[in-house]
N, CA, C and O atoms as a GROMACS GRO file, in nm:
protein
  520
    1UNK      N    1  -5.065  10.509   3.101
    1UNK     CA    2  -4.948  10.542   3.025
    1UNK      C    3  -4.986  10.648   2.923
    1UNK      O    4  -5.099  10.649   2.875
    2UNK      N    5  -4.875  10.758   2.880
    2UNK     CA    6  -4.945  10.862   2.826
    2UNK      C    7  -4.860  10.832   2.702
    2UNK      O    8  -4.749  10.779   2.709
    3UNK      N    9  -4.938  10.878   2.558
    3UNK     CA   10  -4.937  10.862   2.487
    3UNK      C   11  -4.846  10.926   2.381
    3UNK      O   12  -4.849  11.041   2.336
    4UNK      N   13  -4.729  10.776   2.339
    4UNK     CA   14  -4.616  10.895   2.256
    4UNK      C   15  -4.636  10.990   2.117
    4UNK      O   16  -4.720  10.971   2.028
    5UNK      N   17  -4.523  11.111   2.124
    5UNK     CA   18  -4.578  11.178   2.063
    5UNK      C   19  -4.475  11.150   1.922
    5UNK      O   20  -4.430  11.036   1.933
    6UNK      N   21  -4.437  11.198   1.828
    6UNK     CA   22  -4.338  11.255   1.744
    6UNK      C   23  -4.197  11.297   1.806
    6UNK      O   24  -4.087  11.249   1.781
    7UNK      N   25  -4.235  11.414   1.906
    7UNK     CA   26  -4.137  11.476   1.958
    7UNK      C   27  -4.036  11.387   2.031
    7UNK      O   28  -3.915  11.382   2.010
    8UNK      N   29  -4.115  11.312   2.130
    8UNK     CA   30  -4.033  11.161   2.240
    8UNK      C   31  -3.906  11.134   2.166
    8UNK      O   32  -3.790  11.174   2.184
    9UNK      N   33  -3.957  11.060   2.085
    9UNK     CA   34  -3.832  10.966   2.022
    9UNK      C   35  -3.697  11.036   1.962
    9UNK      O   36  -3.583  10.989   1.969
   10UNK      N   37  -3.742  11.174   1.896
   10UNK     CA   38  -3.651  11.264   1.836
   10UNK      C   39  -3.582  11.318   1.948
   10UNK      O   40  -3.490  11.389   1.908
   11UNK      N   41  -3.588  11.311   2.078
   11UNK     CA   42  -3.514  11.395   2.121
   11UNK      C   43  -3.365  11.281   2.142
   11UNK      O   44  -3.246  11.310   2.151
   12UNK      N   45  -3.432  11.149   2.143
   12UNK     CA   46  -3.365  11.063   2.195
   12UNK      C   47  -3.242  11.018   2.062
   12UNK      O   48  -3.125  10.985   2.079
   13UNK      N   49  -3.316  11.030   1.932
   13UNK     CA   50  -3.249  11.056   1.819
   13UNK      C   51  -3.177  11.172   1.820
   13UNK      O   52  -3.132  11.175   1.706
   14UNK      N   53  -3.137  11.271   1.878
   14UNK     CA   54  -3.055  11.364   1.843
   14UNK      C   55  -2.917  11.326   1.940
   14UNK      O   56  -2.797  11.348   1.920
   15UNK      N   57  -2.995  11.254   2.062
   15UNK     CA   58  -2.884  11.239   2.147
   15UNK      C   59  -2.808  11.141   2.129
   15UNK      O   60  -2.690  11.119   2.158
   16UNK      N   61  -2.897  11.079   2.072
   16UNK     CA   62  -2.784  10.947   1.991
   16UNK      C   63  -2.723  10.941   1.888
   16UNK      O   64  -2.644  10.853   1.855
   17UNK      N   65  -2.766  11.064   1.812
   17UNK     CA   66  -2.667  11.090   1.698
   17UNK      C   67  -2.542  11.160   1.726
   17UNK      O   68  -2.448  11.141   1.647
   18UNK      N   69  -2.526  11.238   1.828
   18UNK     CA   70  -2.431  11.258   1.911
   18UNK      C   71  -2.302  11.184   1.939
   18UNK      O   72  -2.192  11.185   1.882
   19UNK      N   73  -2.357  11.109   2.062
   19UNK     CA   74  -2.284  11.000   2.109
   19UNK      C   75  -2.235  10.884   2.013
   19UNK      O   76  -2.150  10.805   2.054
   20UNK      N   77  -2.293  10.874   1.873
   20UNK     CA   78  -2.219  10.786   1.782
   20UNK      C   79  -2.162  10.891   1.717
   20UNK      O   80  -2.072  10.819   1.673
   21UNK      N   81  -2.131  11.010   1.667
   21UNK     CA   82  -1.996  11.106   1.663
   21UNK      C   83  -1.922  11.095   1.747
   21UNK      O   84  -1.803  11.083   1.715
   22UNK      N   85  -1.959  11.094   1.890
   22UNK     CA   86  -1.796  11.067   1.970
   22UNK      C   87  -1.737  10.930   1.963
   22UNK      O   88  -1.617  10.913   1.985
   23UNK      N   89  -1.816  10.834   1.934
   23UNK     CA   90  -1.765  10.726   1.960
   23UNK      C   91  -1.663  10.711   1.823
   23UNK      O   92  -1.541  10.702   1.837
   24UNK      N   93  -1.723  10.710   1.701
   24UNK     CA   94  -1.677  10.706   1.573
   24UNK      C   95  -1.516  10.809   1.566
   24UNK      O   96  -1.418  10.782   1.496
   25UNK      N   97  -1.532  10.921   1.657
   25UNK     CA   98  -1.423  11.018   1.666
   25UNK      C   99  -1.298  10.897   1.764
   25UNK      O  100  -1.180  10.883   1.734
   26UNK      N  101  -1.372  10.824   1.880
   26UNK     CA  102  -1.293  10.759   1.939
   26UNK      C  103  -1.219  10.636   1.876
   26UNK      O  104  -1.097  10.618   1.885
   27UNK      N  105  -1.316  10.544   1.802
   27UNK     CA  106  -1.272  10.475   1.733
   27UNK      C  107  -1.158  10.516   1.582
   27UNK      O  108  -1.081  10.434   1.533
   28UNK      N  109  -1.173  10.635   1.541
   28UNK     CA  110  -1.030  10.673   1.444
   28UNK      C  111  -0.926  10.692   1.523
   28UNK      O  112  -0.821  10.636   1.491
   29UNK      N  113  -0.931  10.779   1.652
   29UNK     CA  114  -0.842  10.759   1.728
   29UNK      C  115  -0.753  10.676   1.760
   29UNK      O  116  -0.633  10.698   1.779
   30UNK      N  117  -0.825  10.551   1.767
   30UNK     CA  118  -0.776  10.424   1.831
   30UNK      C  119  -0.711  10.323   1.690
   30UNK      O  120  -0.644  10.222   1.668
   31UNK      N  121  -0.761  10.396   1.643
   31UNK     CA  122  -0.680  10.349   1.448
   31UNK      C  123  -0.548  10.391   1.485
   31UNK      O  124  -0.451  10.326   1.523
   32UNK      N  125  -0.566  10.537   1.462
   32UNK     CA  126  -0.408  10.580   1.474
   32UNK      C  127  -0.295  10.497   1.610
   32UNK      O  128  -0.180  10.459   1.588
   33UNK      N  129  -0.371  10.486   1.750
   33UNK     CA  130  -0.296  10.392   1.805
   33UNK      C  131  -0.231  10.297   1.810
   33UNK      O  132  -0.123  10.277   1.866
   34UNK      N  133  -0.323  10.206   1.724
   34UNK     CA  134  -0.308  10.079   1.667
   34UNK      C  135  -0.174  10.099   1.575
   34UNK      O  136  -0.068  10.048   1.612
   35UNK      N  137  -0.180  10.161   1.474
   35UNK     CA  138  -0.060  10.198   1.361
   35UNK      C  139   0.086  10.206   1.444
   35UNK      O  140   0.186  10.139   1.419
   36UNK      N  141   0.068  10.322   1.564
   36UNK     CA  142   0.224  10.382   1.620
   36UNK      C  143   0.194  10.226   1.713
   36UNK      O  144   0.236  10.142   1.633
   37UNK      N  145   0.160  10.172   1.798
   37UNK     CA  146   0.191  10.060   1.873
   37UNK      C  147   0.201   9.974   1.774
   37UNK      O  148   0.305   9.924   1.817
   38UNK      N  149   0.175   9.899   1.652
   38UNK     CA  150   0.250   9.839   1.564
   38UNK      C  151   0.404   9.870   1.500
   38UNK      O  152   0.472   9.774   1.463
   39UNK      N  153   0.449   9.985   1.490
   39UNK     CA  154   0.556  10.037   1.463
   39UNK      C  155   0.598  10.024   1.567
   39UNK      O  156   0.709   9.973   1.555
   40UNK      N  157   0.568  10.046   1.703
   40UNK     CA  158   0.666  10.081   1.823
   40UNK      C  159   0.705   9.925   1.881
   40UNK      O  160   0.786   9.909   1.972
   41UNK      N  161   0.631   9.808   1.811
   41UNK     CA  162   0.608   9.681   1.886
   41UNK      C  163   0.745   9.636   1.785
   41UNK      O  164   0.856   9.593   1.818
   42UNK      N  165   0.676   9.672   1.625
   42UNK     CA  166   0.803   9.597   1.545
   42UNK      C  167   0.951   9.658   1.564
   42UNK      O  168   1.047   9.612   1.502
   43UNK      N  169   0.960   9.745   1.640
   43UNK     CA  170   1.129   9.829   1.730
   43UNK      C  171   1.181   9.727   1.845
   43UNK      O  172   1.283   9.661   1.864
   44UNK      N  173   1.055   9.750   1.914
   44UNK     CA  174   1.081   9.711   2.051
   44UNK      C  175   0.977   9.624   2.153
   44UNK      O  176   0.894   9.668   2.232
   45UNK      N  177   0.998   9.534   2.133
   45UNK     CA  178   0.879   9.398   2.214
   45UNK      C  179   0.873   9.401   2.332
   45UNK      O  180   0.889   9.300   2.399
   46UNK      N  181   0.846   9.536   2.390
   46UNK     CA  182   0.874   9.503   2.533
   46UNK      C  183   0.726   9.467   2.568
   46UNK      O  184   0.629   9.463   2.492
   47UNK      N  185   0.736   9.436   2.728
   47UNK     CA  186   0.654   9.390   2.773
   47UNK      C  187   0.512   9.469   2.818
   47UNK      O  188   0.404   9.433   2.865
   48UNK      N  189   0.568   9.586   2.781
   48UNK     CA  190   0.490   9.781   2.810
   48UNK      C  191   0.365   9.727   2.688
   48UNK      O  192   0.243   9.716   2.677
   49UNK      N  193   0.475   9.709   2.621
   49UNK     CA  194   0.389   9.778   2.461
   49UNK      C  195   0.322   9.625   2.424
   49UNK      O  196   0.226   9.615   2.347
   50UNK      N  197   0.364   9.547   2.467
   50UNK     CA  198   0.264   9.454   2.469
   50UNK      C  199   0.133   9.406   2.558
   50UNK      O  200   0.046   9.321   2.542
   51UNK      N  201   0.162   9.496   2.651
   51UNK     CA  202   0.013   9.524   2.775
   51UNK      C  203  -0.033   9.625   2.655
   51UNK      O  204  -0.144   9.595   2.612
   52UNK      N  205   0.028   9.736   2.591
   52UNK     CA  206  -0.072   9.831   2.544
   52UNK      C  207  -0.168   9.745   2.459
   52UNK      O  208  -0.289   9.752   2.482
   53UNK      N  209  -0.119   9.663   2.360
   53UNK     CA  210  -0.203   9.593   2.244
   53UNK      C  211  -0.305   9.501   2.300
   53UNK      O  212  -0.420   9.500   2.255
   54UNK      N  213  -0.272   9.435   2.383
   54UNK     CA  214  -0.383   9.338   2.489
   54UNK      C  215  -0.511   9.440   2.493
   54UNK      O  216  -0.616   9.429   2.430
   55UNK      N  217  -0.463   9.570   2.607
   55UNK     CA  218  -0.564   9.659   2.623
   55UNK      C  219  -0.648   9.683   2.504
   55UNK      O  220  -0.767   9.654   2.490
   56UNK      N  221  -0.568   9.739   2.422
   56UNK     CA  222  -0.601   9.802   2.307
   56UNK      C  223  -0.716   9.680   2.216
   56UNK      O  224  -0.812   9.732   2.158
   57UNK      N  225  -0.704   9.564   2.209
   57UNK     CA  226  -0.786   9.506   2.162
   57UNK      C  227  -0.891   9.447   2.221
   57UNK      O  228  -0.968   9.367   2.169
   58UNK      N  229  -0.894   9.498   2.353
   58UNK     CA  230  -1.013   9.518   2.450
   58UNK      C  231  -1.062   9.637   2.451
   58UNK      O  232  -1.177   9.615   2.488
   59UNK      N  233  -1.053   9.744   2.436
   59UNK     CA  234  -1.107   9.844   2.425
   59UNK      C  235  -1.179   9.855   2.274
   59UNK      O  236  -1.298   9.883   2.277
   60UNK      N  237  -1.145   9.845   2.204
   60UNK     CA  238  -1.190   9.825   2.041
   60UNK      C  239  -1.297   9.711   2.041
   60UNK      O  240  -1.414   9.741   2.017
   61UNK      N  241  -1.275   9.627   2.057
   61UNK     CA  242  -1.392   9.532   2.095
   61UNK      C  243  -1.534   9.601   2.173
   61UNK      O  244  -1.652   9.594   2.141
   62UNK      N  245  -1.476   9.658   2.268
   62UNK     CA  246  -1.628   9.726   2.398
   62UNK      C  247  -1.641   9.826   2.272
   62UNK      O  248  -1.753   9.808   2.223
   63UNK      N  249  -1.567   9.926   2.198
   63UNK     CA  250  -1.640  10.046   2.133
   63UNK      C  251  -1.750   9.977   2.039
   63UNK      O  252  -1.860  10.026   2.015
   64UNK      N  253  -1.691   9.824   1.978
   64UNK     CA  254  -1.790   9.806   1.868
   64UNK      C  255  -1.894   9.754   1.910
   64UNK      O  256  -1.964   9.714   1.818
   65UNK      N  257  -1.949   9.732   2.044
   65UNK     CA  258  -2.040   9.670   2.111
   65UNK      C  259  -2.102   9.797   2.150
   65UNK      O  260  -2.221   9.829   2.146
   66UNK      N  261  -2.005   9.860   2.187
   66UNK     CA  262  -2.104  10.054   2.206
   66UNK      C  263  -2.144  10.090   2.054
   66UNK      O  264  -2.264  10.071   2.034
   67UNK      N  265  -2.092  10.125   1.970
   67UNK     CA  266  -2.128  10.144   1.841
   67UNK      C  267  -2.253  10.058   1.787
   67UNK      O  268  -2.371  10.093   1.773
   68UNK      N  269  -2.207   9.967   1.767
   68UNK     CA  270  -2.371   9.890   1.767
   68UNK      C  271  -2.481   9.835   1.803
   68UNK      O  272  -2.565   9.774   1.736
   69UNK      N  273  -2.473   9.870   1.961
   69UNK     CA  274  -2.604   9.920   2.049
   69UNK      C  275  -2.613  10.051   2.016
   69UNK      O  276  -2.729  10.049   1.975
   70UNK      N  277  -2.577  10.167   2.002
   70UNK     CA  278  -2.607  10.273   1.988
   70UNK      C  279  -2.690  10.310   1.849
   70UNK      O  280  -2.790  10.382   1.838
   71UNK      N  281  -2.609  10.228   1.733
   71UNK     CA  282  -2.706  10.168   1.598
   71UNK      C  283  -2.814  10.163   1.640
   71UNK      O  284  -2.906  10.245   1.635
   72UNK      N  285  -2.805  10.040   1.695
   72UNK     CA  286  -2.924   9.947   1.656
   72UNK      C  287  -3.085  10.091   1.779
   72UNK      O  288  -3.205  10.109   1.759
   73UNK      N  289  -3.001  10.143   1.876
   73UNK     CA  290  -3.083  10.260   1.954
   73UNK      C  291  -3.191  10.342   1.875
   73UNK      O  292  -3.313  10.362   1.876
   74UNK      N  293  -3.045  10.388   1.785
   74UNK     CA  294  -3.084  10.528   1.640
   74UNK      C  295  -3.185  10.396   1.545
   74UNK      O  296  -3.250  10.470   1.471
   75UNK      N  297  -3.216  10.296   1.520
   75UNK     CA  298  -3.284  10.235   1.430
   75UNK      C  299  -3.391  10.238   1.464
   75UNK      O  300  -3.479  10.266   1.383
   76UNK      N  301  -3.426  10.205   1.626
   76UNK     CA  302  -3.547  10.169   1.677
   76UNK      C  303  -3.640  10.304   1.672
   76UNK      O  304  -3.761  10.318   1.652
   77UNK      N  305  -3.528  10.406   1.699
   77UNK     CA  306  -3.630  10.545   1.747
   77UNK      C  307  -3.650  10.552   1.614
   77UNK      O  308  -3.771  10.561   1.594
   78UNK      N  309  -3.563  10.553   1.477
   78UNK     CA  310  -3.678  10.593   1.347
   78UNK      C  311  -3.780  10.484   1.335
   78UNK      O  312  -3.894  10.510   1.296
   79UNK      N  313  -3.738  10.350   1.372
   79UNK     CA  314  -3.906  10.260   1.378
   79UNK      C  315  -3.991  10.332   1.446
   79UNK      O  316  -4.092  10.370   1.388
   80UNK      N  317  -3.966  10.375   1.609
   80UNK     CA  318  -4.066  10.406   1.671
   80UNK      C  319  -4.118  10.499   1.653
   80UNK      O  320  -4.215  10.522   1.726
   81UNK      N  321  -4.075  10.625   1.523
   81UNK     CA  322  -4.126  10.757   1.534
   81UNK      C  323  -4.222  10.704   1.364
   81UNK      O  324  -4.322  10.765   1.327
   82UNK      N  325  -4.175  10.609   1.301
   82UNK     CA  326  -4.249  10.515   1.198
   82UNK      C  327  -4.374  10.488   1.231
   82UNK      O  328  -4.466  10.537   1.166
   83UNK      N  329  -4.396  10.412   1.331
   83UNK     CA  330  -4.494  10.340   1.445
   83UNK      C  331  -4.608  10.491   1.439
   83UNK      O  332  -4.710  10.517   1.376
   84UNK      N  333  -4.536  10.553   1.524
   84UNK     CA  334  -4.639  10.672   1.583
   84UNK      C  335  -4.705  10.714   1.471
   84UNK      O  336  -4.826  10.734   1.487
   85UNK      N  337  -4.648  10.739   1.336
   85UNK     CA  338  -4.696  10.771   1.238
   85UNK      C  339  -4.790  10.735   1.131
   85UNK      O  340  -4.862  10.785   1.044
   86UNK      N  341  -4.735  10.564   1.207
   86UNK     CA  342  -4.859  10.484   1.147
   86UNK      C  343  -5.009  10.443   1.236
   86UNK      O  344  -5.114  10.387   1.203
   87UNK      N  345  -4.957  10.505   1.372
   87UNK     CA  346  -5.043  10.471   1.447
   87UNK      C  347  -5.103  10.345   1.537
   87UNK      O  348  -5.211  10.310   1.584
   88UNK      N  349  -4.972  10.298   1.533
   88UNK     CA  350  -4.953  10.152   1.630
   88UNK      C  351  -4.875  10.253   1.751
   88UNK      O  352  -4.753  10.268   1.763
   89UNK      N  353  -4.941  10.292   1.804
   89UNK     CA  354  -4.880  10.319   1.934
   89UNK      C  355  -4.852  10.214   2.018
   89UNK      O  356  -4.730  10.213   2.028
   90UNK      N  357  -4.907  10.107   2.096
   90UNK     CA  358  -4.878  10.009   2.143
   90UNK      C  359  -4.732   9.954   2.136
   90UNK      O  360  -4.660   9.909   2.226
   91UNK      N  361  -4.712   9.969   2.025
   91UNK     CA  362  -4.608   9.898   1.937
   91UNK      C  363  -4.479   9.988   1.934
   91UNK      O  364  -4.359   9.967   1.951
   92UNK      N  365  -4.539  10.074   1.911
   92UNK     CA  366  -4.447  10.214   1.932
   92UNK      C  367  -4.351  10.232   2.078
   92UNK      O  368  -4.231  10.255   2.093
   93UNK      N  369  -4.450  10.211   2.164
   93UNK     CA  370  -4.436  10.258   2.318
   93UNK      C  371  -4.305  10.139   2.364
   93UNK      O  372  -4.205  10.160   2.433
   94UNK      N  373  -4.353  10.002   2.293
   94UNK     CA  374  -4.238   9.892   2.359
   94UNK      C  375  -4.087   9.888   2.283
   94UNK      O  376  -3.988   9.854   2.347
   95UNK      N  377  -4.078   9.927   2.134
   95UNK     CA  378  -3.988   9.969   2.043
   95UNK      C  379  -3.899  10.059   2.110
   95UNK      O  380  -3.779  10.042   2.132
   96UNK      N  381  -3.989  10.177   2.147
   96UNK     CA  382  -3.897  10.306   2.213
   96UNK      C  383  -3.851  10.243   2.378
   96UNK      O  384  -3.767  10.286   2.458
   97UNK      N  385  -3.891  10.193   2.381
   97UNK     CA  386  -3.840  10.139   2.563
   97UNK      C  387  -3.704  10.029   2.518
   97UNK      O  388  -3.590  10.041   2.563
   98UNK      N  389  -3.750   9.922   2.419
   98UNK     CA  390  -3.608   9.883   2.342
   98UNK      C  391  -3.506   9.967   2.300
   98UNK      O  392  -3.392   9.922   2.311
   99UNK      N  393  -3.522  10.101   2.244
   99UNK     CA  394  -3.454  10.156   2.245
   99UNK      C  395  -3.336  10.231   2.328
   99UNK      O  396  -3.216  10.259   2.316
  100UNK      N  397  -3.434  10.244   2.413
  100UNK     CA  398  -3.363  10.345   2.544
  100UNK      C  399  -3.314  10.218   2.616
  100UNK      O  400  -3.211  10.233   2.682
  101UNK      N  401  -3.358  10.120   2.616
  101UNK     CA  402  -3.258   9.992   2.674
  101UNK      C  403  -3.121   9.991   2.636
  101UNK      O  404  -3.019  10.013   2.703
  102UNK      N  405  -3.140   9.957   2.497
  102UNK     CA  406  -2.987   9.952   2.395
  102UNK      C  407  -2.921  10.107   2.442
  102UNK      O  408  -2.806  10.117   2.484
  103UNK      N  409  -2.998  10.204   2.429
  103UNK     CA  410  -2.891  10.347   2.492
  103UNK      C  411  -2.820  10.353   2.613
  103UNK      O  412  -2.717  10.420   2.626
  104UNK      N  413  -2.874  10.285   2.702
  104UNK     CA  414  -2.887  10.242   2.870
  104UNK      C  415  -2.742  10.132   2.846
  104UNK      O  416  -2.634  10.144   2.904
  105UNK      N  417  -2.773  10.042   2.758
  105UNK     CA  418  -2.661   9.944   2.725
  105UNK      C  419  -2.472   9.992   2.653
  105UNK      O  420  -2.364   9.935   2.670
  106UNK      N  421  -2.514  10.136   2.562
  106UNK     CA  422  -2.428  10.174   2.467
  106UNK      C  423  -2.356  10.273   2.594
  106UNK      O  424  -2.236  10.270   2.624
  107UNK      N  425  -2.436  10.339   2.644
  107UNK     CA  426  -2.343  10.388   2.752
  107UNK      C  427  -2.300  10.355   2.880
  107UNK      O  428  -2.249  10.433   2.960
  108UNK      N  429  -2.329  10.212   2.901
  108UNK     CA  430  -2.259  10.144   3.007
  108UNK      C  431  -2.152  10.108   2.983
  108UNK      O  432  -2.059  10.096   3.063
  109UNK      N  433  -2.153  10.082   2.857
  109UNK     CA  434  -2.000  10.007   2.742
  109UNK      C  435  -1.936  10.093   2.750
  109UNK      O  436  -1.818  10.060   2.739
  110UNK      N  437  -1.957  10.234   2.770
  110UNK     CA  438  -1.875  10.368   2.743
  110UNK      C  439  -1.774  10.374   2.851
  110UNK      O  440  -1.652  10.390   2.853
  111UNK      N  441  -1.868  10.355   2.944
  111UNK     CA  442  -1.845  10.405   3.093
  111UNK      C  443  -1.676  10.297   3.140
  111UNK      O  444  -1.578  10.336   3.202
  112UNK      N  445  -1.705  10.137   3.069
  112UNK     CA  446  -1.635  10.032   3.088
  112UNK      C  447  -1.533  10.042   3.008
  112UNK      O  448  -1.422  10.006   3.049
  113UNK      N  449  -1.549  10.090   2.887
  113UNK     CA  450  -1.420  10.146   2.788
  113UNK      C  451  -1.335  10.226   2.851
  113UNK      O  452  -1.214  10.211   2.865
  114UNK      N  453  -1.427  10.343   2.901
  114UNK     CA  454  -1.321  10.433   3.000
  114UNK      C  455  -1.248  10.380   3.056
  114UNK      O  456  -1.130  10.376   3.024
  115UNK      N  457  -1.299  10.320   3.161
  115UNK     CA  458  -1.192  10.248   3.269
  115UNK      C  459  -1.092  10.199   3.227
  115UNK      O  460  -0.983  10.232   3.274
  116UNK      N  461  -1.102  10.112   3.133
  116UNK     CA  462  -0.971  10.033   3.096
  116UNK      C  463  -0.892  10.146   2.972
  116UNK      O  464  -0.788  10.126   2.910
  117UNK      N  465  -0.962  10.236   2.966
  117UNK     CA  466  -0.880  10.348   2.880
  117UNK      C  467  -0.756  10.405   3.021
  117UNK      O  468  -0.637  10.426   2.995
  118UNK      N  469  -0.794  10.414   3.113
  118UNK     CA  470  -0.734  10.503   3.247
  118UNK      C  471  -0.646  10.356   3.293
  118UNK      O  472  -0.558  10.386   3.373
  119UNK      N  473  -0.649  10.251   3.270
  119UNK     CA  474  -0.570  10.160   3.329
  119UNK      C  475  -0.455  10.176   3.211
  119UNK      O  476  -0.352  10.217   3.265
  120UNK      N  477  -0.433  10.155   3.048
  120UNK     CA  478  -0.386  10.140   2.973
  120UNK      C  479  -0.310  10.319   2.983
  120UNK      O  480  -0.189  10.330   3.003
  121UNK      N  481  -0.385  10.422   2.968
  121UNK     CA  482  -0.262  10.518   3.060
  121UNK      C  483  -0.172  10.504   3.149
  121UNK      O  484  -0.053  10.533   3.136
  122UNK      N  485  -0.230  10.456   3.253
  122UNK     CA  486  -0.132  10.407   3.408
  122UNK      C  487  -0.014  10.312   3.323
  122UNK      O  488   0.100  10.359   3.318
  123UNK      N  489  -0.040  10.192   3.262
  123UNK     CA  490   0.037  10.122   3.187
  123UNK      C  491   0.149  10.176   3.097
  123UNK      O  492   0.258  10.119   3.085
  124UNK      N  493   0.111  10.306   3.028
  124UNK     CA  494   0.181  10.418   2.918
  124UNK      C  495   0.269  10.462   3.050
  124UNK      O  496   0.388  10.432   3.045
  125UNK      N  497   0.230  10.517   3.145
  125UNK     CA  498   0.322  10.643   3.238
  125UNK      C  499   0.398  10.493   3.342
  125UNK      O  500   0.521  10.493   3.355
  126UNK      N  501   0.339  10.411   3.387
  126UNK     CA  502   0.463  10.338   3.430
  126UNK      C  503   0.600  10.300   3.362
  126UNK      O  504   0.703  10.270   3.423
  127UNK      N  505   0.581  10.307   3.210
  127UNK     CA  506   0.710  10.324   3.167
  127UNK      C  507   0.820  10.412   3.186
  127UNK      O  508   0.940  10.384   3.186
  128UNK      N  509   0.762  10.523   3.202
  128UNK     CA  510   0.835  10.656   3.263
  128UNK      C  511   0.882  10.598   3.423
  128UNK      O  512   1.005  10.602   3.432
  129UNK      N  513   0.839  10.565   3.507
  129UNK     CA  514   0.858  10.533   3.641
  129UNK      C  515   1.022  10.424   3.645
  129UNK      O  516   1.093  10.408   3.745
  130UNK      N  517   1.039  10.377   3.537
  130UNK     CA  518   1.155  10.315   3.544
  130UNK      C  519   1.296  10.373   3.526
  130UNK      O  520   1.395  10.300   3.536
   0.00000   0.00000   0.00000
């Protein structure tokens, strides 16, 4: 096994500082949703806009499970670039593999958010179909 450097972990820190900007961008998003489907629910109770809120509090749920695997990702790589610095590589090497686990984990959640983001559309445009 070859031996981590400084550089390793940072690259993995930049990419994860990233991907918790989009998510954080997704999650205000989903604020504002929340607000107009509360207004649009206290109008009109239909049965539309009450699939949206179901969804909707399934999707918010998976972001905060993406959001804080993606945390807890960005924590490990400053431990593990800590580690290298202190010179526990050993220690270092299994930290950063925890890490990239939890990243492996934050964007599977992504991938599963999507989906039910594209079902809860279909749900929005079948209203139109009537």
């Amino acid at each position: 096994m070859e031996e981590l450097t400084l550089i390793t972990p940072t690259f993995l820190f930049s990419a994860v500082s990233l991907i918790l900007l989009a998510y954080t961008n997704r999650f205000l998003s989903y604020a504002q949703l929340v607000r107009n489907l509360k207004d649009n629910y206290m109008k009109d109770r239909s049965a539309i806009t009450k699939a949206q809120i179901v969804n909707l509090k399934k999707r918010l749920q998976l972001t905060r499970y993406m959001q804080l695997s993606g945390v807890m990702s960005l924590l490990l790589c400053v431990a593990t670039m800590f580690l290298i610095y202190m010179g526990a590589q050993l220690v270092s090497v299994y930290i950063f593999g925890l890490a990239l686990l939890l990243l492996i984990i934050s964007l599977s959640l992504s991938v599963w958010e999507i989906q039910i983001s594209v079902k809860s559309l279909k749900i929005h445009l079948s209203d139109m179909e009537h």
